[in-house]
N, C-alpha and C positions, 0 to 999 in steps of 0.2 A: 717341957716340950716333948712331943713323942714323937717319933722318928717312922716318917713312913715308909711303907716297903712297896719299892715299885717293882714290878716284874714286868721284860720286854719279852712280847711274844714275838717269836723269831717266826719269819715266815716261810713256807714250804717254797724254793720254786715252783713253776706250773711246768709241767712235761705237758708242750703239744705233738699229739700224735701226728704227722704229714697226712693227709687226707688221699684217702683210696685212689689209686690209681687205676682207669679202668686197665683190664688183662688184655683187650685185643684194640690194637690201635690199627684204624684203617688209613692208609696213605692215600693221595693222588689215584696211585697205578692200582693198589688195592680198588679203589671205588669204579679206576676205570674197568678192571677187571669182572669184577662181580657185578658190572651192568651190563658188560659185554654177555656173560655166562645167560644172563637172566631174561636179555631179549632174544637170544637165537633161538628160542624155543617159536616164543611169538612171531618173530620174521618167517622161521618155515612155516607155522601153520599158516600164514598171513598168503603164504606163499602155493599152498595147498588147497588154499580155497580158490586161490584164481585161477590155476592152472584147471582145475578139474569145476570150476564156475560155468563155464558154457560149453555146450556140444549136446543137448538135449533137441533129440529132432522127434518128429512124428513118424513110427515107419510101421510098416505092415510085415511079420515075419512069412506072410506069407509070398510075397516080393509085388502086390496089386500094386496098382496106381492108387493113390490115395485123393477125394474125390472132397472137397471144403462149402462147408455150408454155414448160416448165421442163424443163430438161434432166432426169434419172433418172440415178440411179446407175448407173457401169457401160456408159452411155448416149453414144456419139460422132456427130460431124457424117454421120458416112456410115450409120452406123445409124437416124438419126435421118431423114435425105433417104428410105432406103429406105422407115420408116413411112409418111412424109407423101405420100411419090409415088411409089409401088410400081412406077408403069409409065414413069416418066422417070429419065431415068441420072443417077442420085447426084452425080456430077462436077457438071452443071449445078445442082441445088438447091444442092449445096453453095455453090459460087461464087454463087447468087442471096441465100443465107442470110448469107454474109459482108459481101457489100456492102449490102446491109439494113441489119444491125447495127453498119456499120465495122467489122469488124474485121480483126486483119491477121495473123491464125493461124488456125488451125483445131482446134483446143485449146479445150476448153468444160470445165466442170464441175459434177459435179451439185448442181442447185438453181438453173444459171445463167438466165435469162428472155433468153429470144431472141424477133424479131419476126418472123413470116411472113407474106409472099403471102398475100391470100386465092385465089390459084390453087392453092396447095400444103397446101391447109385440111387437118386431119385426120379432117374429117367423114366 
């Protein structure tokens, strides 16, 4: 008979490493904190547009009465200048008409209410 030879593999334990821990824990007051920091920004701007939102008037620096007319169909800033000031060159009404009103084209349409000079009266 022949004598067998066993050999018992001894096992390694397994070393688990504990699994990463994140570095910055945020709490409660932390989250409440860092939402508070992150909207004041937006509440003042929220806050800066409605204060300074309206107060846009029509005025004349020259201190006239300012005199309201409705566009016409069909009816442009340059056809419009020739009506009201037949003997002053259209370019100038036009540029006094826009900054009158603000605006920042020259593009009107009919029905639109614009303000005039009373130098430019249609009387």
């Amino acid at each position: 008979m022949s004598t067998a030879v066993v050999t018992t593999i001894t096992e390694r334990p397994v070393v688990r490493v504990p699994s990463a821990q994140p570095r910055l824990r945020i709490t409660k007051r932390g989250r409440a904190v860092l939402t508070t920091l992150a909207a004041i920004p937006v509440v003042a701007g929220v806050m800066l547009v409605a204060l300074n939102g309206g107060g846009a008037t029509a005025t004349n620096s020259s201190g006239a009465d300012l005199e309201e007319v409705t566009v016409q169909a069909g009816q442009s800033l340059w056809s419009l200048a020739e009506d009201i000031a037949p003997g002053a060159d259209p370019r100038d009404v036009i540029s006094d008409i826009l900054s009158v009103n603000q605006l920042e084209t020259g593009s009107v349409q009919a029905g639109q209410r614009l303000m005039l000079p009373a130098e430019y009266s249609a009387e």
